[in-house]
The first five atom37 places (N, CA, C, CB, O) and aatype in JSON, in Angstrom:
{
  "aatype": [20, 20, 20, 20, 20, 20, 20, 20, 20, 20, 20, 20, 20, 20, 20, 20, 20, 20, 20, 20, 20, 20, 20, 20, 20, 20, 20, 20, 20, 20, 20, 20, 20, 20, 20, 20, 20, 20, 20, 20, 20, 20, 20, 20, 20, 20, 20, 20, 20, 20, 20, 20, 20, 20, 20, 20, 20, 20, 20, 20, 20, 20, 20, 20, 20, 20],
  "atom_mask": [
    [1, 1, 1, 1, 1],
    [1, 1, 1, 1, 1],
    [1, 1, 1, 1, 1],
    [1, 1, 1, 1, 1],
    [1, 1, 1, 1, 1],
    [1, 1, 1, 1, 1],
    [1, 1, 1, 1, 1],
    [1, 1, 1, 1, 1],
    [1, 1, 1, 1, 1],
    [1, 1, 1, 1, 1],
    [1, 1, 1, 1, 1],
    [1, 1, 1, 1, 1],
    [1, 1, 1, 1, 1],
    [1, 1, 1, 1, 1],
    [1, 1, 1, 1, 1],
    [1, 1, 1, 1, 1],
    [1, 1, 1, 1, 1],
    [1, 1, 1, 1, 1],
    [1, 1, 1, 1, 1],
    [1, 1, 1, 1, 1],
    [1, 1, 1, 1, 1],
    [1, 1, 1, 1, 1],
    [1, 1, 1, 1, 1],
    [1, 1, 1, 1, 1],
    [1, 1, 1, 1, 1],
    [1, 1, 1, 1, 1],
    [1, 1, 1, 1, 1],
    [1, 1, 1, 1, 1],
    [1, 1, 1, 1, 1],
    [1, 1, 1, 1, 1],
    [1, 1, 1, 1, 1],
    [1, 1, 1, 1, 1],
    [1, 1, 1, 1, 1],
    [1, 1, 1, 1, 1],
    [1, 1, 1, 1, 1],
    [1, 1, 1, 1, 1],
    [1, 1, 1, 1, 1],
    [1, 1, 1, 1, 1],
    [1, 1, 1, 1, 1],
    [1, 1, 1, 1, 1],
    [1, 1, 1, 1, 1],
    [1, 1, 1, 1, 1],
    [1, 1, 1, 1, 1],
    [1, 1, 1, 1, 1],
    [1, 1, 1, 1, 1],
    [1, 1, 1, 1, 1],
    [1, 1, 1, 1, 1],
    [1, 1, 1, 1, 1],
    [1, 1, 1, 1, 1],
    [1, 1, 1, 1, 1],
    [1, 1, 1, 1, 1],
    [1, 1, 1, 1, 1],
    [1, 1, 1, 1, 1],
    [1, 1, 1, 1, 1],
    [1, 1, 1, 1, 1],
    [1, 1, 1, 1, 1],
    [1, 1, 1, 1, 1],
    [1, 1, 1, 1, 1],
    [1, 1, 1, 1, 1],
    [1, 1, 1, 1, 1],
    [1, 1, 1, 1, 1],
    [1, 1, 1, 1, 1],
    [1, 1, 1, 1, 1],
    [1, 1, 1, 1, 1],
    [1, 1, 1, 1, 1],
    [1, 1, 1, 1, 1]
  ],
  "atom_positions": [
    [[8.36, -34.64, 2.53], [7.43, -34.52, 1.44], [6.46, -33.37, 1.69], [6.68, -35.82, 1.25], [6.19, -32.5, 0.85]],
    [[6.01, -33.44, 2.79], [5.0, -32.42, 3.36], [5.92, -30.75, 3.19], [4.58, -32.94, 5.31], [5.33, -29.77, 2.72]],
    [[7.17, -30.69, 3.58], [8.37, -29.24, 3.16], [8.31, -29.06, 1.67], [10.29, -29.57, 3.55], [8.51, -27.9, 1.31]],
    [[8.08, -30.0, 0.64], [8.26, -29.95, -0.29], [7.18, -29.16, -1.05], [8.54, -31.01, -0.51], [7.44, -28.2, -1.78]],
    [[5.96, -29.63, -0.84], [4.34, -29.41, -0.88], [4.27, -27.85, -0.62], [3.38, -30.39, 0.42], [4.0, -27.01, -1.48]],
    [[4.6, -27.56, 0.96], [4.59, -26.25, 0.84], [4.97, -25.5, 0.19], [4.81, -25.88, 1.43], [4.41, -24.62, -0.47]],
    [[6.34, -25.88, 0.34], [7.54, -24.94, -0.62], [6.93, -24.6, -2.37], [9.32, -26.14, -0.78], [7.31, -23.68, -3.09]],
    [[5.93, -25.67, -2.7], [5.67, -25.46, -4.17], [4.34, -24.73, -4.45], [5.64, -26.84, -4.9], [3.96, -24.21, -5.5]],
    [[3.57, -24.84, -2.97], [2.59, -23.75, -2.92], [2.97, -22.54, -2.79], [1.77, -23.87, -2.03], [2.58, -21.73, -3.63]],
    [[3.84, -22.11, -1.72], [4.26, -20.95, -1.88], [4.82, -20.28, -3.03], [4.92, -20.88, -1.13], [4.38, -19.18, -3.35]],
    [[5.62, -20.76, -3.6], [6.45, -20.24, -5.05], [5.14, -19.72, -6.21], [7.55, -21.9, -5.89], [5.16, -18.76, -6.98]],
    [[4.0, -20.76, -5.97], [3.05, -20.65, -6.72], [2.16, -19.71, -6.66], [2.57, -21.52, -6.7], [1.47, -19.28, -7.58]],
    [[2.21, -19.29, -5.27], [1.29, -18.38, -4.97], [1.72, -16.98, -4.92], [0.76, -18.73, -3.83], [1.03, -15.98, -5.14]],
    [[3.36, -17.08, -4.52], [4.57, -15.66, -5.21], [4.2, -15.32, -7.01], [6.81, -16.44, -5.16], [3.84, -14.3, -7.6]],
    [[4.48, -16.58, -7.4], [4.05, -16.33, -8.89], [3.08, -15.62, -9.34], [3.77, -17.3, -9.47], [3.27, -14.82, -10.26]],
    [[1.92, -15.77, -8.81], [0.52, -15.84, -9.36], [0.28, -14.12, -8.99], [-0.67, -17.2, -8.46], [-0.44, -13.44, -9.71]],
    [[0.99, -13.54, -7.74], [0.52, -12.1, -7.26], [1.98, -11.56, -7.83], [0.1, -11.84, -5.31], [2.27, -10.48, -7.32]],
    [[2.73, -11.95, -8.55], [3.61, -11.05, -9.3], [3.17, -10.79, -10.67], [4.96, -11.56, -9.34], [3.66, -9.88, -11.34]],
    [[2.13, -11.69, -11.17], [1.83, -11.42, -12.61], [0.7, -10.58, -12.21], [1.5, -12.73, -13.68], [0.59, -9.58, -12.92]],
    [[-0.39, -10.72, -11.06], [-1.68, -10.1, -11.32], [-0.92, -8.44, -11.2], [-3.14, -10.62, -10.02], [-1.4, -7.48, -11.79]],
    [[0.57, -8.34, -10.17], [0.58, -6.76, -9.91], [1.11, -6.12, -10.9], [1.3, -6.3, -8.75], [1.13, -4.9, -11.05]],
    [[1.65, -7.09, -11.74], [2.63, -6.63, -13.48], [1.3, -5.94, -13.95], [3.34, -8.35, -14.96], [1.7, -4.8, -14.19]],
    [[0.26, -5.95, -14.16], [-0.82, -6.01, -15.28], [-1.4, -4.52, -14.56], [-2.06, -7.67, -15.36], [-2.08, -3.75, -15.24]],
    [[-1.09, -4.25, -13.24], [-1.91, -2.98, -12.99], [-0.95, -1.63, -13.1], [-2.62, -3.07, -11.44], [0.21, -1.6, -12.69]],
    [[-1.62, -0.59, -13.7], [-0.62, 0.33, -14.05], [-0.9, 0.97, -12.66], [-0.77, 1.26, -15.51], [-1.46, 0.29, -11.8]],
    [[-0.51, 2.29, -12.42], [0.3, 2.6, -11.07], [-0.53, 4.23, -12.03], [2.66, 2.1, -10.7], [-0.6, 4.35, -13.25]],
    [[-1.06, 5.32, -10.93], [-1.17, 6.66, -11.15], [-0.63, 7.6, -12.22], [-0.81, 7.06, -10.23], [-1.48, 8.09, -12.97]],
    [[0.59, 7.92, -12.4], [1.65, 8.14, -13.55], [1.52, 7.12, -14.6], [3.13, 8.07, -13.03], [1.33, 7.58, -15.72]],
    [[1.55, 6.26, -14.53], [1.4, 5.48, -16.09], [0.58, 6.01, -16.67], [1.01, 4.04, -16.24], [0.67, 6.56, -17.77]],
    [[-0.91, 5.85, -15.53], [-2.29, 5.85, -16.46], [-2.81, 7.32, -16.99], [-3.6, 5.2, -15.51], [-3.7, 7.62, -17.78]],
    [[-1.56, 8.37, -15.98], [-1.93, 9.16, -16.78], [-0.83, 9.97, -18.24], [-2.44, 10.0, -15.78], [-1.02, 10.87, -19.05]],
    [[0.08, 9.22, -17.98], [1.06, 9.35, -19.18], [0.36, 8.41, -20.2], [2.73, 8.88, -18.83], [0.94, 8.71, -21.25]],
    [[-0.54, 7.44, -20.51], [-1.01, 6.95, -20.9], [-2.07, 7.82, -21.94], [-1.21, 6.24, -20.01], [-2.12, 7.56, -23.14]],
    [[-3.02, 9.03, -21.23], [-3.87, 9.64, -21.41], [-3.35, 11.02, -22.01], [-4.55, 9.59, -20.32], [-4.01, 11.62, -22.86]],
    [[-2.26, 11.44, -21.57], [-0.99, 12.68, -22.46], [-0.75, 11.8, -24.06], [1.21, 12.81, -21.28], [-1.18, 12.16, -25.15]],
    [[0.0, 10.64, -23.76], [0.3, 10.23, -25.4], [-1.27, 10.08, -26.27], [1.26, 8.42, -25.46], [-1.28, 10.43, -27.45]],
    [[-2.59, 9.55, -25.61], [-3.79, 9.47, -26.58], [-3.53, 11.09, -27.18], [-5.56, 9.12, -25.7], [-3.38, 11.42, -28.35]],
    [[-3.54, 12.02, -25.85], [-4.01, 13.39, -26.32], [-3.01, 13.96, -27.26], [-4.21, 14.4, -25.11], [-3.37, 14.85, -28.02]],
    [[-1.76, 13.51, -27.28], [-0.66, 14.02, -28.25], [-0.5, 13.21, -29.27], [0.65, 14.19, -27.68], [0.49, 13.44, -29.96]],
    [[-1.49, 11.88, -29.76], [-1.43, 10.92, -30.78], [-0.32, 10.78, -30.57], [-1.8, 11.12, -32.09], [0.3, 11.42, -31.42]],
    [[0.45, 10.22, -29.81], [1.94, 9.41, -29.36], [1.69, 8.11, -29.22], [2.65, 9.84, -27.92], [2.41, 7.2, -29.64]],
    [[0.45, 7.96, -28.51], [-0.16, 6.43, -28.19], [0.15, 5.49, -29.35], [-1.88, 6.42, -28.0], [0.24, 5.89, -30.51]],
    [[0.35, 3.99, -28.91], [1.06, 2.84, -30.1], [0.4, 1.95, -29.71], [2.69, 2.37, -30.19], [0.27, 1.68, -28.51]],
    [[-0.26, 1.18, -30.9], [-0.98, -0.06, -31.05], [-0.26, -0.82, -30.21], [-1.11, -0.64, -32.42], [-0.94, -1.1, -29.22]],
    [[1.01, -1.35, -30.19], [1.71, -2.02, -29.58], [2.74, -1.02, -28.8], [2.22, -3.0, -30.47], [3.35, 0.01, -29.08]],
    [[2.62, -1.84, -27.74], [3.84, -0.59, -26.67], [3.47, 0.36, -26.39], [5.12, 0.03, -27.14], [2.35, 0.64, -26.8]],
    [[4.15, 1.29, -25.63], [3.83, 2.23, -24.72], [4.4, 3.18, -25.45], [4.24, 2.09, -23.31], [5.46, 2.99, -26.05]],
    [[3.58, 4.63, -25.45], [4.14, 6.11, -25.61], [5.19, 6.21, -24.97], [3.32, 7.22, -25.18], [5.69, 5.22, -24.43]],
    [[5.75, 7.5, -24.89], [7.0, 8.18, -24.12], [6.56, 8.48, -23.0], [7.65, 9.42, -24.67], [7.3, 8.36, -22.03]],
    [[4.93, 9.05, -22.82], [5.19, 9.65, -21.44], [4.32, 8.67, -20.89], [4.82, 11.3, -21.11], [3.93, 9.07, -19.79]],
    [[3.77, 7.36, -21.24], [3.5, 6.51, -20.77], [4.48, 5.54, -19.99], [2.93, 6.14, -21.57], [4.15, 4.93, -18.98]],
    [[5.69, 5.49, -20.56], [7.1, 4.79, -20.33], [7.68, 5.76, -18.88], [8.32, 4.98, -22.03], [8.27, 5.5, -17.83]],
    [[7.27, 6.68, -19.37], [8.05, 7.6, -17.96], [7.42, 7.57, -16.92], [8.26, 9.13, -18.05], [8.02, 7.63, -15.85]],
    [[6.17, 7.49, -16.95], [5.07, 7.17, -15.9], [5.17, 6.03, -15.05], [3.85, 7.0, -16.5], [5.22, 5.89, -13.83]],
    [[5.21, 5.0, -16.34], [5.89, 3.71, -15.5], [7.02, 3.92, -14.86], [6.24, 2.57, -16.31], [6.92, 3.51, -13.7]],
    [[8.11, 4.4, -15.1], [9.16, 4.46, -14.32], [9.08, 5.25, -13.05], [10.12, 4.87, -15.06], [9.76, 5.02, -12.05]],
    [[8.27, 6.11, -13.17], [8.0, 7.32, -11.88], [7.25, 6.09, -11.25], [6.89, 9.13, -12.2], [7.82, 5.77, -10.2]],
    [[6.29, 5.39, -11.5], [5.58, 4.17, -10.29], [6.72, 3.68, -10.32], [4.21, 2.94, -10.61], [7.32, 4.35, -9.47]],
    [[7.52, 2.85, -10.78], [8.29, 1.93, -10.13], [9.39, 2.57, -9.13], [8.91, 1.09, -11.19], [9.83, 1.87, -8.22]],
    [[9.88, 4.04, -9.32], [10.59, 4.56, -8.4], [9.76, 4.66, -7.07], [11.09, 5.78, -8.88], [10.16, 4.14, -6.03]],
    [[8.63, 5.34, -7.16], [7.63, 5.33, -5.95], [7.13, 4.06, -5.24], [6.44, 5.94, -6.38], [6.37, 4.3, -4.3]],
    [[7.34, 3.0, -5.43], [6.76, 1.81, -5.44], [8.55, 1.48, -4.78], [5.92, 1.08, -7.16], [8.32, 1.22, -3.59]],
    [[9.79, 1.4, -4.94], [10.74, 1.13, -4.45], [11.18, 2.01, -3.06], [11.52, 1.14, -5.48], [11.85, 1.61, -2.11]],
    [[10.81, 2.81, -3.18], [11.11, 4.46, -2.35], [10.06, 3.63, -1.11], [10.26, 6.56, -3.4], [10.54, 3.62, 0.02]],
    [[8.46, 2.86, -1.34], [7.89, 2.4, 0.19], [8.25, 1.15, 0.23], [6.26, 2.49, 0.54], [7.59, 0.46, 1.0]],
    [[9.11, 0.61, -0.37], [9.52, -1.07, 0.39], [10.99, -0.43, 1.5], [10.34, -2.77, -1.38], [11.61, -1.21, 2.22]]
  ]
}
């Protein structure tokens, strides 16, 4: 019971620091972010183009140090 307990804290606590790191943009986003305001590309909903590419340049950089 006590293996069990842990096991459901941990998962919980994996959970909880995968959503807070979803929510932070990464260098390149924020500034592909700041290209689409300046090129009125920016979207009420969703991401510009060079906001989208930004993200992808963090997530390559972000795979490249694990």
């Amino acid at each position: 019971m006590d293996r069990l307990r842990e096991v459901v804290i941990a998962v919980a606590v994996m959970v909880g620091v995968a959503l807070v790191a979803g929510c932070e943009q990464g260098p390149a986003q924020k500034t592909g972010k700041g290209v689409d305001r300046a090129l009125d590309q920016d979207r009420v909903f969703g991401k510009g183009p060079v906001e989208k590419a930004g993200k992808k340049l963090d997530n390559a950089v972000d795979d490249l140090k694990r």
